[in-house]
C-alpha positions, 0 to 999 in steps of 0.5 A, spaced: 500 500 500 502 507 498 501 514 501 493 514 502 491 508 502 491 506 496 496 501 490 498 502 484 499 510 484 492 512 485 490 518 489 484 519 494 479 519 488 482 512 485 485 515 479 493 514 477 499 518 479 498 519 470 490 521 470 493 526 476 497 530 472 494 530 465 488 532 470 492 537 473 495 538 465 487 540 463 485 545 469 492 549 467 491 549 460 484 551 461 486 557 465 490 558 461 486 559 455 481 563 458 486 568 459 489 568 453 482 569 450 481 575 453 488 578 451 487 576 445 481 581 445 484 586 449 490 585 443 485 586 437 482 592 440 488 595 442 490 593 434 483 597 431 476 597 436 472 593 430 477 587 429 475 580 432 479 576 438 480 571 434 481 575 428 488 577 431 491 570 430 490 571 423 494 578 423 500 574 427 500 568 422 501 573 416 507 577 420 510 571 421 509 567 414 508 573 409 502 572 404 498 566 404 492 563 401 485 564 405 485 556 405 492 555 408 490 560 413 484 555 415 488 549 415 493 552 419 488 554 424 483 549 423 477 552 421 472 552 415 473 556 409 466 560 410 469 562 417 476 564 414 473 568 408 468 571 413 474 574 418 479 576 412 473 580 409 472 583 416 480 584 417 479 588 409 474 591 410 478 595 416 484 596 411 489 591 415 489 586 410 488 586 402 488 580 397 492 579 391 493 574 385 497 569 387 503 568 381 503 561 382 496 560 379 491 567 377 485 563 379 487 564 387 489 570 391 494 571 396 492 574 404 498 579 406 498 584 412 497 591 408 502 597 411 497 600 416 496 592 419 503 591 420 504 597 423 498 597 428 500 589 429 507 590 430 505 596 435 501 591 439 506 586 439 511 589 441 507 591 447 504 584 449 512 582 449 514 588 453 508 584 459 511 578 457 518 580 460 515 583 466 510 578 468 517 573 467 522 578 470 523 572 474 524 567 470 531 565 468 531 565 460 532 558 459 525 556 463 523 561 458 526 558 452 523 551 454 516 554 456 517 556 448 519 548 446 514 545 450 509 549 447 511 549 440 511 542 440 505 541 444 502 545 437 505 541 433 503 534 436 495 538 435 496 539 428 498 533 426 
């Protein structure tokens, strides 16, 4: 028998030392979303007052891979493409994005960050990274850097 009463590594609830973790996993992620959630809101309004939370993921896609077509941007975040074509036209309509003809085929269109949508996005990013610092000031860089790999292949594993 271990700690607790129980054997084989179950907790007072029965569960594996394994469902602990994972369950402690989830509830940590849960938070975690939910805040990120809301800075993401906070982030696209600071970007323009009308743009959509959701819609600021677009804008970090497009800085950081440059002109897509609208269905690579619904794959890469799993979405369908009515729902996509629906956040670019509302990202143009702001002026934050504009289309044009794809070289490697005319009949298709490239999504790329217009001028005014790099600047507000980069604003707004490097301010999101300054509270970044801040709020691990704390940390030592090389937790940050592992934080940066867990998660990135926490994402990697999601998209395959």
């Amino acid at each position: 028998m271990h700690e607790g009463g129980t054997t084989d590594g179950a907790g007072p609830d029965g569960r594996s030392g394994v469902d602990q973790e994972f369950l402690a996993l989830e509830r940590e992620l849960a938070v975690f979303l939910r805040r990120a959630r809301a800075s993401s809101g906070e982030m696209a309004r600071e970007v323009h007052p009308e743009l959509e939370p959701a819609a600021y993921g677009l804008l970090v896609r497009l800085d950081e891979a440059g002109a897509q077509r609208a269905t690579e941007l619904a794959g890469y975040f799993g979405v369908g493409k009515a729902t996509m074509s629906r956040q670019l036209r509302a990202l143009e309509e702001l002026g934050l994005v504009t289309r044009e003809p794809d070289p490697a085929d005319g009949r298709a269109s490239l999504v790329r960050l217009t001028e005014e949508g790099t600047a507000r996005f980069r604003h707004v990013r490097d301010a999101r990274r300054d509270r970044y610092r801040n709020k691990l000031a704390g940390w030592d860089r090389h937790e940050v850097a592992e934080l940066a790999r867990l998660l990135h292949q926490l994402n990697a594993r999601a998209e395959s």
